[in-house]
Backbone bond lengths (Angstrom), bond angles and torsions (degrees), N, CA, C in turn:
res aa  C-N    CA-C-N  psi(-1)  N-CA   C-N-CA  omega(-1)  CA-C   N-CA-C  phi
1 X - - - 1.431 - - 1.523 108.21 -
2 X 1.170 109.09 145.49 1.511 105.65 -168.66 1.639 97.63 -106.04
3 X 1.496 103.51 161.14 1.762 100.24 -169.12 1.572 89.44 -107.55
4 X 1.251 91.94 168.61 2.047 105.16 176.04 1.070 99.89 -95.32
5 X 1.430 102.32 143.92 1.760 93.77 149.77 1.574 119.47 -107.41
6 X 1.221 105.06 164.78 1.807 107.81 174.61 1.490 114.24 -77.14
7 X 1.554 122.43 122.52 1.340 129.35 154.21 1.721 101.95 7.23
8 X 1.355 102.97 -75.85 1.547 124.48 -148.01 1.789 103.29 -64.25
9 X 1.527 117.66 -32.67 1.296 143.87 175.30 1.277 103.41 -64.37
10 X 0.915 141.88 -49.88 1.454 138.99 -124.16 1.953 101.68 -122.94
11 X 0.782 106.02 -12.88 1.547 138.60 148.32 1.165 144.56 -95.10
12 X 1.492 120.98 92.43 1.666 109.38 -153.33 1.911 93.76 -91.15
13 X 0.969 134.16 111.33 1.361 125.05 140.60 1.204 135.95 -58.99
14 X 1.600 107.10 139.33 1.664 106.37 -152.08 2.283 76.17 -125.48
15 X 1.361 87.05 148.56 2.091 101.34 177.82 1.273 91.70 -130.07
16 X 0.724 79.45 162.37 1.745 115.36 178.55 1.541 112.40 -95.87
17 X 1.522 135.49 147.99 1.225 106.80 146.41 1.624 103.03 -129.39
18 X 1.018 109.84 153.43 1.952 100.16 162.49 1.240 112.09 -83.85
19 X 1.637 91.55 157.04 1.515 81.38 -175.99 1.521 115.38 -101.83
20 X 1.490 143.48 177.05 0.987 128.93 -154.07 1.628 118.30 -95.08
21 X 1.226 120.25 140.71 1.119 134.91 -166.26 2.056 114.54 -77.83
22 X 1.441 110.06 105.20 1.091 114.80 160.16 2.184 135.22 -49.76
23 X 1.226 92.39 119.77 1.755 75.40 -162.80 1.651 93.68 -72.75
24 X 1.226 104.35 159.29 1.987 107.18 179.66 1.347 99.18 -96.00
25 X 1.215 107.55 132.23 1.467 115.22 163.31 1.944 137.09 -92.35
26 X 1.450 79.50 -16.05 1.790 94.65 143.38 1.403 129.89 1.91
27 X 1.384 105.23 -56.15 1.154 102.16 -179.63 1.643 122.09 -126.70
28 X 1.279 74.93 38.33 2.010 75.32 -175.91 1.372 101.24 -125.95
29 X 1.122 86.02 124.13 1.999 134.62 -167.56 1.875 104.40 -46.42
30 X 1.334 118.03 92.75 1.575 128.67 -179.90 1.701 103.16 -51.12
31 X 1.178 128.51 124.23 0.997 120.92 142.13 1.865 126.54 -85.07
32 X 1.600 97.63 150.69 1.682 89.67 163.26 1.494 87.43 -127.69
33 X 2.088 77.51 158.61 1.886 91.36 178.29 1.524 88.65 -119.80
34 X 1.386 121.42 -177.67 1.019 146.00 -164.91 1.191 111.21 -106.10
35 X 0.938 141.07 120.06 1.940 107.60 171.63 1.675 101.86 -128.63
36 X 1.554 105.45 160.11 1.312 112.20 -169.49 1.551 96.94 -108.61
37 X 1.481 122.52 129.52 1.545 133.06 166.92 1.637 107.43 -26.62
38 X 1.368 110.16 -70.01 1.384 126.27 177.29 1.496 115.04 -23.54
39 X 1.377 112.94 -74.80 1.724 138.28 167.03 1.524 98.82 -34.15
40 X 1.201 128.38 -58.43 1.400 133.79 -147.08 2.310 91.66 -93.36
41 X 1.396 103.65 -26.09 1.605 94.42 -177.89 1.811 107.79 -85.25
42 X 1.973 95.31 -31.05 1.623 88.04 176.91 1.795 111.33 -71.11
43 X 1.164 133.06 -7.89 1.524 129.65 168.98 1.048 112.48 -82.98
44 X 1.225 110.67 -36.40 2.124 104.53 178.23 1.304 92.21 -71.24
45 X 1.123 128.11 -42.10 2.059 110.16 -167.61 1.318 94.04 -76.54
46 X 1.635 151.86 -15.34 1.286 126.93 -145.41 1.579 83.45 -123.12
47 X 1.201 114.32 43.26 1.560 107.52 -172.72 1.813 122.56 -74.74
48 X 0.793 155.24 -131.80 1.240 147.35 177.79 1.514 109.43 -139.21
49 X 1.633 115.97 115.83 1.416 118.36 -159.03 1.663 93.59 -62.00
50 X 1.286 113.27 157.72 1.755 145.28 157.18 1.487 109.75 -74.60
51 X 1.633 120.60 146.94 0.842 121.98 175.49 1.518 122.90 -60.17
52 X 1.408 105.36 -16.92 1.582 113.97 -157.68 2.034 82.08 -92.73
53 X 1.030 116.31 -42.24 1.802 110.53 169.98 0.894 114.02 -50.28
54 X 1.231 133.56 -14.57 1.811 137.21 -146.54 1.530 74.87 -108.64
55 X 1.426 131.26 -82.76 1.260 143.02 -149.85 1.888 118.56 -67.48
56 X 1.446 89.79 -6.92 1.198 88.48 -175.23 1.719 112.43 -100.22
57 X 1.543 84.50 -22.71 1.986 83.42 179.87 1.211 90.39 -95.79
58 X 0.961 147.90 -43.99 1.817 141.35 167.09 1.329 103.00 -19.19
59 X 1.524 129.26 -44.03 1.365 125.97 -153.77 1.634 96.95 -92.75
60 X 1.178 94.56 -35.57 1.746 96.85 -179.29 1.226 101.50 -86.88
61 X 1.300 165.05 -19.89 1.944 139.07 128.38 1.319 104.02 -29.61
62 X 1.244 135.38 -69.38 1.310 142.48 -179.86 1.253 108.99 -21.50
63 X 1.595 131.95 -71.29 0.924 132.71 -176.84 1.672 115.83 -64.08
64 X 1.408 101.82 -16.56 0.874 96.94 -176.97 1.504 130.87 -73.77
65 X 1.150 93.26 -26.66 2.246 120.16 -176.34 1.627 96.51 -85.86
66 X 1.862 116.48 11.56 1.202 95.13 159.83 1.937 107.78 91.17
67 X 1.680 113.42 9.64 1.247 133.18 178.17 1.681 104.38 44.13
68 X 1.761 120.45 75.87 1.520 92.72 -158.22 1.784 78.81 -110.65
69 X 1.670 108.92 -177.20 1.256 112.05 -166.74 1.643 100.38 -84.22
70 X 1.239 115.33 -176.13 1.832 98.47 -173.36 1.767 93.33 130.02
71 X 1.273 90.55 176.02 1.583 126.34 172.26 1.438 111.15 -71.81
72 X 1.327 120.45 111.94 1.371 124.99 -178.74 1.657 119.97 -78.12
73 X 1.280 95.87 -1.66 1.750 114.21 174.32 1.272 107.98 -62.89
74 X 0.887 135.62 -52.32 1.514 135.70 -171.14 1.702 100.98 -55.09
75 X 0.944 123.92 -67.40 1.489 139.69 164.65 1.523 105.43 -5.31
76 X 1.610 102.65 -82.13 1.145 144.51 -175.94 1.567 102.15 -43.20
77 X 1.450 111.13 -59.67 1.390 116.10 -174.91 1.863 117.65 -63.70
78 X 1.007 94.48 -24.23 1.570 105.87 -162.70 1.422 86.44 -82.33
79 X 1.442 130.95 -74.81 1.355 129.58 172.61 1.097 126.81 -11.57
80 X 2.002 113.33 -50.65 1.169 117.42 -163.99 1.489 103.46 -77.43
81 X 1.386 114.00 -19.69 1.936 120.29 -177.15 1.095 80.86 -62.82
82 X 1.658 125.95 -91.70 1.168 127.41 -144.04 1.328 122.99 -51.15
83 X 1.213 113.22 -44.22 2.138 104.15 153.47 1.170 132.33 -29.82
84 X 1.923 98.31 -62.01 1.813 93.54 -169.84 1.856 89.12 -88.22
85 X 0.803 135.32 46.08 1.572 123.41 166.25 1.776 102.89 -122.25
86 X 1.434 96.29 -26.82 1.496 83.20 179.64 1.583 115.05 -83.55
């Protein structure tokens, strides 16, 4: 027995697509800013401590309370103030 095919089957339609359009920047107006040394030295010092900063003054409180047994969080936590505060 032979099978049918569907209208819609039996016809492959092929589309198109475009492809997508880059906006030009050509014409959009450069600003310059100014920047002050100062501004740019207080962000490098106020940078965002590393884990290995975190763990290392953690260890030195630690030693400091006398290395006692316990939760090393406290340590940890205090460190992390004193980083992002400085």
């Amino acid at each position: 027995m032979a099978t049918r095919k569907s209208p819609a089957s039996a016809e492959k339609k092929t589309t198109t697509r475009k492809a997508p359009t880059k906006k030009s920047t050509a014409n959009a107006a450069v600003e310059t800013v100014a920047v002050d040394p100062v501004t740019v030295d207080s962000a490098i010092a106020k940078r965002t401590p590393t884990y290995d900063d975190i763990a290392i003054l953690a260890e030195q409180f630690w030693h400091e309370r006398g290395r006692p047994f316990g939760t090393p969080e406290v340590d940890w936590l205090r460190a992390e103030a004193t980083l992002y505060a400085a």
